[in-house]
C-alpha atoms as an extended CHARMM CRD file, in Angstrom:
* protein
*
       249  EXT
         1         1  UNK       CA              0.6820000000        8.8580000000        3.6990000000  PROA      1               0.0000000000
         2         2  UNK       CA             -2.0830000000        9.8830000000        0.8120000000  PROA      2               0.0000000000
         3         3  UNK       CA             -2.7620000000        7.2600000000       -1.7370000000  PROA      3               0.0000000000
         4         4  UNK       CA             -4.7490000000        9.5010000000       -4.7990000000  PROA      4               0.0000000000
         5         5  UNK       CA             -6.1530000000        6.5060000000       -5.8580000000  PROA      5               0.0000000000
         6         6  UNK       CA             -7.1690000000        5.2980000000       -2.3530000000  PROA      6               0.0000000000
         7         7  UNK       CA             -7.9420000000        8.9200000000       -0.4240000000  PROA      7               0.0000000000
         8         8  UNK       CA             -9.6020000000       10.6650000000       -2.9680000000  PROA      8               0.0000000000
         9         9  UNK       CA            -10.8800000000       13.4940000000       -0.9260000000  PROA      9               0.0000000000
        10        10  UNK       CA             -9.0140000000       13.7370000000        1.9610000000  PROA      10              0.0000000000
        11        11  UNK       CA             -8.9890000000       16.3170000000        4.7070000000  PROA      11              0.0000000000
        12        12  UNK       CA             -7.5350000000       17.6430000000        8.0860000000  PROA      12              0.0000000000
        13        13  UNK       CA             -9.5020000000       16.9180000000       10.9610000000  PROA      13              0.0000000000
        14        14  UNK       CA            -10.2650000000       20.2460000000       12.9440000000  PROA      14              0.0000000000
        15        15  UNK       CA            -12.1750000000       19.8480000000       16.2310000000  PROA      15              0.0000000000
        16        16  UNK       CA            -14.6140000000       22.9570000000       15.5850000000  PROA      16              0.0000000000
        17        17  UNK       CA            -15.2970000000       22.1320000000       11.9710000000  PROA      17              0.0000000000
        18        18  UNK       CA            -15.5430000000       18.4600000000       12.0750000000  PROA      18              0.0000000000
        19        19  UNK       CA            -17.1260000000       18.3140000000       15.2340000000  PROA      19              0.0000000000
        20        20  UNK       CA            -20.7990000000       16.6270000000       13.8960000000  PROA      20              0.0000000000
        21        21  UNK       CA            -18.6470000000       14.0390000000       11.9240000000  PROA      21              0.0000000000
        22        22  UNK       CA            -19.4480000000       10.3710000000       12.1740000000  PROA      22              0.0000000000
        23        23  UNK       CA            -17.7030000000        7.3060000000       10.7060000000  PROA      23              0.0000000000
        24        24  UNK       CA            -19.6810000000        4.2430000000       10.3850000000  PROA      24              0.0000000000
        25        25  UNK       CA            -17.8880000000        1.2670000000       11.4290000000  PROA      25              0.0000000000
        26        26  UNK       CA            -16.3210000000       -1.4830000000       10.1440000000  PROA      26              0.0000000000
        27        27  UNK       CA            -15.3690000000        0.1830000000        6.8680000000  PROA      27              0.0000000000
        28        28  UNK       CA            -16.6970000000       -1.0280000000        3.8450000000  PROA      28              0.0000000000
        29        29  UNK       CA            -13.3400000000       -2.4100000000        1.7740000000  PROA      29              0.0000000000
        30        30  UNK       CA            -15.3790000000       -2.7670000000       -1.4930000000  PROA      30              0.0000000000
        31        31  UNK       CA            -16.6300000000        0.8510000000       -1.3060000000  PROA      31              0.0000000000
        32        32  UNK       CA            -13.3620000000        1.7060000000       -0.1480000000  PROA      32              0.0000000000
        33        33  UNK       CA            -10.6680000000       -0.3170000000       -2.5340000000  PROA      33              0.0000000000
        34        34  UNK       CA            -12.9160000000       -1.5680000000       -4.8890000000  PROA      34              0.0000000000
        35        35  UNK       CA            -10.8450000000        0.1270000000       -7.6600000000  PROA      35              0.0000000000
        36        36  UNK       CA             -7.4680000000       -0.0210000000       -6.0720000000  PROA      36              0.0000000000
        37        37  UNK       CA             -5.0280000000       -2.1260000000       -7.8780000000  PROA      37              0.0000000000
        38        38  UNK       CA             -2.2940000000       -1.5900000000       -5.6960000000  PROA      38              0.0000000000
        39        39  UNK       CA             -1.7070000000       -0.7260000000       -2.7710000000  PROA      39              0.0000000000
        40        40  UNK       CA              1.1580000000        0.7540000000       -0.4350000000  PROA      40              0.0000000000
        41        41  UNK       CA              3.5250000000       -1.4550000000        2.1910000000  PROA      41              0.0000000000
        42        42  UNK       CA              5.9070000000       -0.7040000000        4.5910000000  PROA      42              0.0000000000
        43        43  UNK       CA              9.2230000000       -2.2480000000        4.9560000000  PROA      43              0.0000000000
        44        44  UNK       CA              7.7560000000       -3.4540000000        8.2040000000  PROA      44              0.0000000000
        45        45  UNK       CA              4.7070000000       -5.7330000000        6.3100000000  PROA      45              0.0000000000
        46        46  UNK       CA              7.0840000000       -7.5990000000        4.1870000000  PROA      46              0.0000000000
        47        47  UNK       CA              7.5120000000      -11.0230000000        6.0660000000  PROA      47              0.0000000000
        48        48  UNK       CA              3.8300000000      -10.9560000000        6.2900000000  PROA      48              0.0000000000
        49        49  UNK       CA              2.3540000000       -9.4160000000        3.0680000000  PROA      49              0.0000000000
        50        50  UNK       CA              4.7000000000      -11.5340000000        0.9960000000  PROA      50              0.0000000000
        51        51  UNK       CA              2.6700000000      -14.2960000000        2.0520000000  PROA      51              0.0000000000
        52        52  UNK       CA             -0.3940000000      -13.4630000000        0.4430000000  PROA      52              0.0000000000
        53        53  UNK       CA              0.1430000000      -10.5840000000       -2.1750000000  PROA      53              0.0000000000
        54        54  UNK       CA              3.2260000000       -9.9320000000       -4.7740000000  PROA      54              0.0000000000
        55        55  UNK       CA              5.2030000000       -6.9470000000       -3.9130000000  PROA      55              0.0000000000
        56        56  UNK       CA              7.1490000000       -5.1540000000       -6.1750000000  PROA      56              0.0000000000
        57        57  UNK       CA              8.5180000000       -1.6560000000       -6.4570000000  PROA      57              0.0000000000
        58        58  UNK       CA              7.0310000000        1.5700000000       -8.2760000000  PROA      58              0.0000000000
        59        59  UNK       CA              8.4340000000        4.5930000000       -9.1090000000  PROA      59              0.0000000000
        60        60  UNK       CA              6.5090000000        7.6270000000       -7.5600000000  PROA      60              0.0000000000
        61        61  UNK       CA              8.8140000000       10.5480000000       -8.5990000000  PROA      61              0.0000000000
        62        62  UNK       CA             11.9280000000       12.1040000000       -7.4730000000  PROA      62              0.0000000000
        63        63  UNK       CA             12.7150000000       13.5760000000       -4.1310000000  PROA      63              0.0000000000
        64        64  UNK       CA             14.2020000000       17.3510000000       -3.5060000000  PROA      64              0.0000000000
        65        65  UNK       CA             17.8440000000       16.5360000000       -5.3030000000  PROA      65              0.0000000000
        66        66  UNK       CA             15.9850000000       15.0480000000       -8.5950000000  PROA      66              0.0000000000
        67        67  UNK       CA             16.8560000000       11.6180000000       -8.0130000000  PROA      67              0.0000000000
        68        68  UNK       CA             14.2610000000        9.0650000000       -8.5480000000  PROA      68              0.0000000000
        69        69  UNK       CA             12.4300000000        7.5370000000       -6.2500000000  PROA      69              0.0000000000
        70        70  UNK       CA             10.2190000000        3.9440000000       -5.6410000000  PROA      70              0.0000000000
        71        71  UNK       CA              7.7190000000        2.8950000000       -2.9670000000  PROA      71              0.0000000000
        72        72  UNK       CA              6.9310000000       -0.7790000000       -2.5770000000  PROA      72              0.0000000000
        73        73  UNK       CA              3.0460000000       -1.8630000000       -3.2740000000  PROA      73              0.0000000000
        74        74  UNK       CA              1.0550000000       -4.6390000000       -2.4440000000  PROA      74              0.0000000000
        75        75  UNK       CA             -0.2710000000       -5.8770000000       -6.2000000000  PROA      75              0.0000000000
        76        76  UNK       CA             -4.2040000000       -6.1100000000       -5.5900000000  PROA      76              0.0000000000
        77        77  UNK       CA             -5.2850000000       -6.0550000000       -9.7800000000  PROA      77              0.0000000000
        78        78  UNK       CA             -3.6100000000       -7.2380000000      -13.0900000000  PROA      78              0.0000000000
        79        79  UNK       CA             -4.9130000000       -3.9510000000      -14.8520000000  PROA      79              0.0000000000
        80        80  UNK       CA             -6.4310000000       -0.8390000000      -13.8790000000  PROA      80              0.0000000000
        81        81  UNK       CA             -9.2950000000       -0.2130000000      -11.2090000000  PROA      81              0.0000000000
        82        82  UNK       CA             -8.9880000000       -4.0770000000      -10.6210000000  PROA      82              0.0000000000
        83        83  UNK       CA             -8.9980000000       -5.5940000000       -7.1220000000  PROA      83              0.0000000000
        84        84  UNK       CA             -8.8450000000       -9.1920000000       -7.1280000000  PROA      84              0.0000000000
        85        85  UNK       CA             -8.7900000000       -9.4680000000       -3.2480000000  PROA      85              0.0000000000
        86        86  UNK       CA            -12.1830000000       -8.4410000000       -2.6790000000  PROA      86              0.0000000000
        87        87  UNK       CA            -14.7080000000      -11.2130000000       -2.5900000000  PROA      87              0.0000000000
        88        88  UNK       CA            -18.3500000000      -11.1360000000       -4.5210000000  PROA      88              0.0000000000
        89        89  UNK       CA            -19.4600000000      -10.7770000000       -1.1810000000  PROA      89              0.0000000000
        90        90  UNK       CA            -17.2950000000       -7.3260000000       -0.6190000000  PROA      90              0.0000000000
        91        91  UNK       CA            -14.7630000000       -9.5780000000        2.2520000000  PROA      91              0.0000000000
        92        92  UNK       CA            -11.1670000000       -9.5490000000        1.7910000000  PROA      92              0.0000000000
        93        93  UNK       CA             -9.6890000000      -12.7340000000        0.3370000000  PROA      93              0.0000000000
        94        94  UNK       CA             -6.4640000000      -12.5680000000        2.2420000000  PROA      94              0.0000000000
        95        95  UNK       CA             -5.6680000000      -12.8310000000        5.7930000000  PROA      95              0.0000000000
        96        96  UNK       CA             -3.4040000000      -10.3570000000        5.8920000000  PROA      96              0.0000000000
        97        97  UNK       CA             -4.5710000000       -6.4410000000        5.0300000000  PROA      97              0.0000000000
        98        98  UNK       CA             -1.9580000000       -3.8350000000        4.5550000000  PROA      98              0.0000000000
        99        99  UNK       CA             -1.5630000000       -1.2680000000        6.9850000000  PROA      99              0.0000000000
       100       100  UNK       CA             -2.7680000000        1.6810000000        4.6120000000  PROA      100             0.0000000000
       101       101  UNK       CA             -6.0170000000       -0.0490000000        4.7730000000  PROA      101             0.0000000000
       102       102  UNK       CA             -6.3660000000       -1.4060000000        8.1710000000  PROA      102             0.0000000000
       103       103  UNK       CA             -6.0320000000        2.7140000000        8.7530000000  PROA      103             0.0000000000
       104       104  UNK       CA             -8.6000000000        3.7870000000        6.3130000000  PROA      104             0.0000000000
       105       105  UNK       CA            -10.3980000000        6.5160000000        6.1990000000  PROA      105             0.0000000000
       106       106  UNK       CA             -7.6590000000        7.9780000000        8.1000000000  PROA      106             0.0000000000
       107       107  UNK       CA             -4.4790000000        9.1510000000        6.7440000000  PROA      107             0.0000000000
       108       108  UNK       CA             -1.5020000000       11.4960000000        7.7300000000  PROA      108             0.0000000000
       109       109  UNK       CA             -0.7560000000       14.3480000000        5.6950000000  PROA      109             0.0000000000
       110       110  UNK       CA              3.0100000000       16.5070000000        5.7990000000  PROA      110             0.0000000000
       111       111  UNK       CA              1.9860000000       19.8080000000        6.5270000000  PROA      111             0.0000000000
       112       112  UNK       CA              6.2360000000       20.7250000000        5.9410000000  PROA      112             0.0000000000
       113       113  UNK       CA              9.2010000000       19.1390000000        7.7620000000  PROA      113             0.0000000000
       114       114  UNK       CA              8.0210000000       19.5070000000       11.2760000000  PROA      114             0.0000000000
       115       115  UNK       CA              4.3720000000       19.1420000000       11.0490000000  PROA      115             0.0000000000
       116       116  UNK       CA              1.5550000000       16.4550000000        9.8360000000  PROA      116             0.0000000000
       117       117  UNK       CA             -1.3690000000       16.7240000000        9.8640000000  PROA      117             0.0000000000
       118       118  UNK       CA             -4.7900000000       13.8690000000       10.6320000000  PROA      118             0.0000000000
       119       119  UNK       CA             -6.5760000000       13.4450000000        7.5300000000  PROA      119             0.0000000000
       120       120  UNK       CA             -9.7920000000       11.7680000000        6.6890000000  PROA      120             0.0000000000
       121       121  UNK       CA            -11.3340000000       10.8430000000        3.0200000000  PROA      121             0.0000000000
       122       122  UNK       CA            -14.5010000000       12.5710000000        2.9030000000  PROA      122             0.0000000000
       123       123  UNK       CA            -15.2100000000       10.7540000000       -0.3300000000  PROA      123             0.0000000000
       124       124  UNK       CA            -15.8530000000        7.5960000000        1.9340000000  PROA      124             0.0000000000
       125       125  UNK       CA            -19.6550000000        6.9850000000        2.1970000000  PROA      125             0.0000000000
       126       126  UNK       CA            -19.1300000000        5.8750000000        5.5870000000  PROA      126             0.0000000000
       127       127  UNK       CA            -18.3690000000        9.5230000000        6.6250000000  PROA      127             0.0000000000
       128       128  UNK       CA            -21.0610000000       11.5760000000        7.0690000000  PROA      128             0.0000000000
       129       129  UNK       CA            -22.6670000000       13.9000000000       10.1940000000  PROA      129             0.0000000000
       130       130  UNK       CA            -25.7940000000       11.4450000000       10.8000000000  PROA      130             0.0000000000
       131       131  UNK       CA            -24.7930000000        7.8080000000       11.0340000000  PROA      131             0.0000000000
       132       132  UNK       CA            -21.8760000000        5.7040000000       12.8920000000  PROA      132             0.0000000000
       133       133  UNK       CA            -19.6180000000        6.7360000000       15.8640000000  PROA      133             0.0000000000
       134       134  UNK       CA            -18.9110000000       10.7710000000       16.6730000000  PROA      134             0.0000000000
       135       135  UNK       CA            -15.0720000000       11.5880000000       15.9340000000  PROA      135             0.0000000000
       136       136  UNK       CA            -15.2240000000       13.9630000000       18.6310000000  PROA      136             0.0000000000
       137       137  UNK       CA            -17.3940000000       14.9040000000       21.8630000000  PROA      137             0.0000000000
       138       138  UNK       CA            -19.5040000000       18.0100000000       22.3440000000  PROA      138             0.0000000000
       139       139  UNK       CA            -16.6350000000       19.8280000000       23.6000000000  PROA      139             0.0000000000
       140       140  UNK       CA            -13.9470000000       18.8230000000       20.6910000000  PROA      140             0.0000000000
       141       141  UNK       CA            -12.5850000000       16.3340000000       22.4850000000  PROA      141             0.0000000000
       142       142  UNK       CA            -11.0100000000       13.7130000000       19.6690000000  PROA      142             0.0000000000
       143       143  UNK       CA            -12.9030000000       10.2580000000       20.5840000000  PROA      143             0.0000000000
       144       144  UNK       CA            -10.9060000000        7.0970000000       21.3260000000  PROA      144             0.0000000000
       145       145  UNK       CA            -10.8590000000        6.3810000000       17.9090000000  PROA      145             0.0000000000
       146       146  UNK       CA             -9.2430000000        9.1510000000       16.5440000000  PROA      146             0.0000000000
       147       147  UNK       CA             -6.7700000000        9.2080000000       19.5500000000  PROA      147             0.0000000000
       148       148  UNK       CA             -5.7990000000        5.9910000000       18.1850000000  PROA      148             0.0000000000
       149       149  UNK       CA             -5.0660000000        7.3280000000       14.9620000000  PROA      149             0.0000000000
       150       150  UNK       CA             -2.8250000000       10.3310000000       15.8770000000  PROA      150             0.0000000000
       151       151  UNK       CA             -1.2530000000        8.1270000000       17.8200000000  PROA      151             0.0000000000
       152       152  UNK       CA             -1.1020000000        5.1430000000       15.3560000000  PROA      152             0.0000000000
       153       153  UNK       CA             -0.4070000000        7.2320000000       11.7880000000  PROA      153             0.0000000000
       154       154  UNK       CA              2.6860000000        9.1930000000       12.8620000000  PROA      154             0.0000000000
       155       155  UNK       CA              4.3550000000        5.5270000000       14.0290000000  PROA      155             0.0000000000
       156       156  UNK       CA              3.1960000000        4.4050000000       10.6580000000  PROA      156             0.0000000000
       157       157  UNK       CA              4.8510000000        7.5110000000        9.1840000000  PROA      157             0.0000000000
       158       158  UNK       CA              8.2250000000        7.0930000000       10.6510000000  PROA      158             0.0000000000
       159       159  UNK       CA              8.8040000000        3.3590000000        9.3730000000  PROA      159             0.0000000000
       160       160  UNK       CA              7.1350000000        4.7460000000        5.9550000000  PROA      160             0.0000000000
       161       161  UNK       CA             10.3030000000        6.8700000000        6.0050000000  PROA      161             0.0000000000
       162       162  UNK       CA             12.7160000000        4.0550000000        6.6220000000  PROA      162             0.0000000000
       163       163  UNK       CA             10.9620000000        2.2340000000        3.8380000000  PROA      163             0.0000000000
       164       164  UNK       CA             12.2870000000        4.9640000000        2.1480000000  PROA      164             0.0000000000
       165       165  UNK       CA             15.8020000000        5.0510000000        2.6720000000  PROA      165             0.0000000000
       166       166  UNK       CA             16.0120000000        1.2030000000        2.2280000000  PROA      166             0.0000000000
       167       167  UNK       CA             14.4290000000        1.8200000000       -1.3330000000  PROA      167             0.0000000000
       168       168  UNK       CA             16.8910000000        4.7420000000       -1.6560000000  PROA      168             0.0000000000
       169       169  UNK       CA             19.6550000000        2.1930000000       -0.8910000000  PROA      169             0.0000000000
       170       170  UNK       CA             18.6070000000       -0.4780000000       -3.2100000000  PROA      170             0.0000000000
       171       171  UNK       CA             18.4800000000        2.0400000000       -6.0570000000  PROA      171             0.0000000000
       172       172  UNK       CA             21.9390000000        3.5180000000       -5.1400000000  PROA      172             0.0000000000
       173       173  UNK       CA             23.3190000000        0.0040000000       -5.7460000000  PROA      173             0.0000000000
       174       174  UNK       CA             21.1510000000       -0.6890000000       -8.7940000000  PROA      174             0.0000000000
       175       175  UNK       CA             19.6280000000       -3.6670000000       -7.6660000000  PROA      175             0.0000000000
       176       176  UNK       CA             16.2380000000       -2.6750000000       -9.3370000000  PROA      176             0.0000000000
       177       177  UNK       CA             15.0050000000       -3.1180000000      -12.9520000000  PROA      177             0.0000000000
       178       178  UNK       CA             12.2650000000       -2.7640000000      -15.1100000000  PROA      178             0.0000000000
       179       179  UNK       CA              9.8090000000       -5.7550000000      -15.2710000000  PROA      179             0.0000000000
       180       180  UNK       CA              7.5290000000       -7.2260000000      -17.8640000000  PROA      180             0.0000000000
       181       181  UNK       CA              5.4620000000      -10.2370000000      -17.2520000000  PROA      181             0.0000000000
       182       182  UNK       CA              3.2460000000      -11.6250000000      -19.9000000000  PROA      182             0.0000000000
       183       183  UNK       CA              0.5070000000      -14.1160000000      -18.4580000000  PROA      183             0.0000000000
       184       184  UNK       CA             -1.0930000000      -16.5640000000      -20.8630000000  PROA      184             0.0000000000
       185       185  UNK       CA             -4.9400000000      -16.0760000000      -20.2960000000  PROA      185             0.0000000000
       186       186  UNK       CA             -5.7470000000      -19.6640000000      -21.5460000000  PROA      186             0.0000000000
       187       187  UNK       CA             -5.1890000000      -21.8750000000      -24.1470000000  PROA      187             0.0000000000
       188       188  UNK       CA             -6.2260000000      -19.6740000000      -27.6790000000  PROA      188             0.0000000000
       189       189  UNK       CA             -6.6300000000      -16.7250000000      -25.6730000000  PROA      189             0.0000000000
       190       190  UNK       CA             -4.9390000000      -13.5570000000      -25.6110000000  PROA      190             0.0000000000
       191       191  UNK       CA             -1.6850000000      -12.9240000000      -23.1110000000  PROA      191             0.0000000000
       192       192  UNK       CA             -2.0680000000      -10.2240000000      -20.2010000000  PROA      192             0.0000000000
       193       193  UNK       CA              0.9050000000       -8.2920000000      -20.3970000000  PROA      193             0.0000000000
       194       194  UNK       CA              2.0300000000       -6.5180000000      -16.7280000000  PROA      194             0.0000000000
       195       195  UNK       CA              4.4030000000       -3.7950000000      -16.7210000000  PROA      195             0.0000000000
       196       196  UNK       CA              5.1320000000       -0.9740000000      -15.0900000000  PROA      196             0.0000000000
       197       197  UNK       CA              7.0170000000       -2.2530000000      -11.8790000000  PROA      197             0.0000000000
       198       198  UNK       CA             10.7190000000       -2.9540000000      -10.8200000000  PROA      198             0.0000000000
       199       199  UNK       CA             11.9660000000       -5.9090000000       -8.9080000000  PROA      199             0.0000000000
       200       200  UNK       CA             15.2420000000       -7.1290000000       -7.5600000000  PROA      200             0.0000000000
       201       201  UNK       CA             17.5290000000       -8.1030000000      -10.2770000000  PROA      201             0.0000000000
       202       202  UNK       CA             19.0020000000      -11.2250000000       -8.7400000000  PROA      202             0.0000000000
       203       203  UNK       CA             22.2440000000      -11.7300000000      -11.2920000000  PROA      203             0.0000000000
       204       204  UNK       CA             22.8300000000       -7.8300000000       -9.7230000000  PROA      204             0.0000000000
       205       205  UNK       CA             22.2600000000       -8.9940000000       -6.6090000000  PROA      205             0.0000000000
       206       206  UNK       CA             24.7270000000      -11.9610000000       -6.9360000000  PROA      206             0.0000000000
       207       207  UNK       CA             27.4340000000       -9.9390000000       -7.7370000000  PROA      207             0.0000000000
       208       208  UNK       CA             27.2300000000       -7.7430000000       -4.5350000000  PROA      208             0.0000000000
       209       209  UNK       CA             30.5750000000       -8.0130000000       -2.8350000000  PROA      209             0.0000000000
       210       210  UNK       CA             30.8880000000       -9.3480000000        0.8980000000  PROA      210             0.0000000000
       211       211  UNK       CA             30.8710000000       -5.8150000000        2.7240000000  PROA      211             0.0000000000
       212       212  UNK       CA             27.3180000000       -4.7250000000        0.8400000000  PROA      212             0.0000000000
       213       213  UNK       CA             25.5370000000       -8.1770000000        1.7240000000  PROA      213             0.0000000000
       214       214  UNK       CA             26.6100000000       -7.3850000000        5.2420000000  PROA      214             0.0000000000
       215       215  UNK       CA             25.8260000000       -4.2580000000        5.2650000000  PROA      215             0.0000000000
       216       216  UNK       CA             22.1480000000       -5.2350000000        3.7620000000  PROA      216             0.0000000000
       217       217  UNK       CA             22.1410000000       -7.8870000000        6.1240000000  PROA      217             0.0000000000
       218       218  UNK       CA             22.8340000000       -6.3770000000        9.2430000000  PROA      218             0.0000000000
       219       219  UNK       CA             20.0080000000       -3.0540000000        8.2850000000  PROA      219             0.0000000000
       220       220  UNK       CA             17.2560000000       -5.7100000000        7.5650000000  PROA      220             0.0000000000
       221       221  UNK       CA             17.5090000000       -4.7330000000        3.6370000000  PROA      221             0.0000000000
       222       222  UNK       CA             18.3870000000       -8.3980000000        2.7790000000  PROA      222             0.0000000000
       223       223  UNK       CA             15.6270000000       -9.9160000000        4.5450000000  PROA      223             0.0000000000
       224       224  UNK       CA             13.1300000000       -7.8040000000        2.5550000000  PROA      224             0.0000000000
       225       225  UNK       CA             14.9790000000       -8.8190000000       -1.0790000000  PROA      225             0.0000000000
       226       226  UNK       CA             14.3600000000      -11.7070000000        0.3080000000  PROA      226             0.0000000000
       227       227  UNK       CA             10.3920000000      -11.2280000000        1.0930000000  PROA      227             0.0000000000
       228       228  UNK       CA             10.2160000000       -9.4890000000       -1.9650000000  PROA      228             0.0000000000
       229       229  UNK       CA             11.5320000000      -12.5570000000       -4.3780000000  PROA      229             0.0000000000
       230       230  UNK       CA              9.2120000000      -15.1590000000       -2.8700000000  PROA      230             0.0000000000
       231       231  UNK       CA              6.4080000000      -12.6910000000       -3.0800000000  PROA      231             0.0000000000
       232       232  UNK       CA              6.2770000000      -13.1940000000       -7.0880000000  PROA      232             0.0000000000
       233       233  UNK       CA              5.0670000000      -16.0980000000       -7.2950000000  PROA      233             0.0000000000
       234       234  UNK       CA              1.7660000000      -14.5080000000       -6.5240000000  PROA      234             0.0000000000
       235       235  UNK       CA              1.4430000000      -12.5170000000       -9.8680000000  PROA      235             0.0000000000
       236       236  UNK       CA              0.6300000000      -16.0740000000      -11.2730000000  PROA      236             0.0000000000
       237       237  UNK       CA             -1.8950000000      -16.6850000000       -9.0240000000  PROA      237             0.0000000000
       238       238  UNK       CA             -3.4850000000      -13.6040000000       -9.0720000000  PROA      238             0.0000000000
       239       239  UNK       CA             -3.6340000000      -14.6370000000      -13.0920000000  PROA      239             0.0000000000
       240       240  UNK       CA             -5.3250000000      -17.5420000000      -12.2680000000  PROA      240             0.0000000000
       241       241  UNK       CA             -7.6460000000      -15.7770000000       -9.6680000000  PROA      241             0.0000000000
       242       242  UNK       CA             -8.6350000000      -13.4140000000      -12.3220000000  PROA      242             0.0000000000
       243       243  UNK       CA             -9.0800000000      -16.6310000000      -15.2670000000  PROA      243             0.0000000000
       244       244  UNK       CA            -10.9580000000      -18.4130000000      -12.7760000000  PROA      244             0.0000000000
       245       245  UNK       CA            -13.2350000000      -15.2110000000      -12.1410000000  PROA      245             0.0000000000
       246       246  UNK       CA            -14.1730000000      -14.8690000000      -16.1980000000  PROA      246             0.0000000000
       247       247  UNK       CA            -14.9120000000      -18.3330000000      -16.8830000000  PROA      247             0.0000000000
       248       248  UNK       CA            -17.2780000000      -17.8740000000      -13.7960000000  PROA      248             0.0000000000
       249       249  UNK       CA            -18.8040000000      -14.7820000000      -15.5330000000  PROA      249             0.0000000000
């Protein structure tokens, strides 16, 4: 999956064009996310990501019929081109990192309904034809590395697409709404006022009748509602991260 505001110059990787390439290793998250304020998760990275980051639901267009669609992110800023994960020192400040960026540079691209293809971000610094580790051999031959990806990214694809469908169910039953949050920034000071999102309506959820909480429990649906609404607690703490980050500037 390309993230605009995470692959900003993204690829395909062809064995006779690419063949100098390099990538220096480990990637550099600050050059990489820096700027990224939210970021991508997979059904799959709820129990885990809700942990450590708020996750809430975005909508990213509408599919081939026109109806609308959402993707759930990993919050990572309060406003725009803010990161709040990223240490002074450019390390992560959660245990957990989301699969979009354990992956990075790489990404996988739909070529059409058949066919993806291996991206990389050649906006990364880290890419170049001089310094790291050769993405392929002298004869074109992909390096362990990048056999890793094409074998990693499409399995990361397909539970992308049941992330999908379970967002596709929980808008078919209505369960999401707008959100507005408005943080107080300290005592006197002005609030910081977060919209944008959609989260689980939980007086919709209550009313769900017997046979749709079975049916969300039994296709794992329930268990991410679930991840989702302990997960917000962290929008306050990122407020306090970012507080506590001012006063120190």
């Amino acid at each position: 999956m390309i993230n605009p505001a995470l692959h900003r110059d993204p690829v395909a990787l062809d064995r006779n064009h690419h063949r100098t390439l390099r990538l220096q290793l480990p990637v550099d998250l600050a050059a990489a996310a820096g700027k990224l304020n939210a970021c991508f998760l997979h059904g799959a990275e709820f129990p885990q990501a809700c942990l450590e980051y708020p996750i809430v639901f975005v909508r990213v267009g509408a599919d081939d019929a026109g109806q609308p669609q959402v993707a759930p992110m990993a919050v990572l800023g309060l406003t725009r081109d803010e990161n709040l994960y990223l240490r002074p020192d450019g390390g992560w400040v959660a245990q957990y990192l989301p699969a979009q960026l354990r992956v990075y540079p790489f990404a996988l691209a739909q070529v059409d309904a058949q066919q993806a293809a291996l991206c990389i971000d050649r906006s990364y610094k880290g890419v170049s034809e001089t310094e790291g580790d050769a993405l392929f051999d002298a004869e074109g031959n992909p390096s362990a590395l990048v056999q890793r990806m094409q074998q990693q990214l499409p399995e990361l694809e397909a539970e992308a697409q049941r992330t999908r469908r379970g967002c596709e169910r929980l808008m078919e039953l209505e369960l999401l709404q707008e959100m507005r949050l408005d943080i107080s920034q300290g005592e006197g000071g002005p609030s910081l006022r977060v919209d944008g999102f959609m989260a689980v309506a939980e007086e919709r959820l209550l009313k769900l009748d017997d046979a749709t909480l079975a049916e969300l429990s039994r296709n794992g649906l329930l268990r991410l509602i679930h991840a989702h609404q302990i997960s917000m607690v962290h929008l306050r703490h990122l407020a306090e991260r970012r507080a506590t980050r001012a006063a120190a500037h």
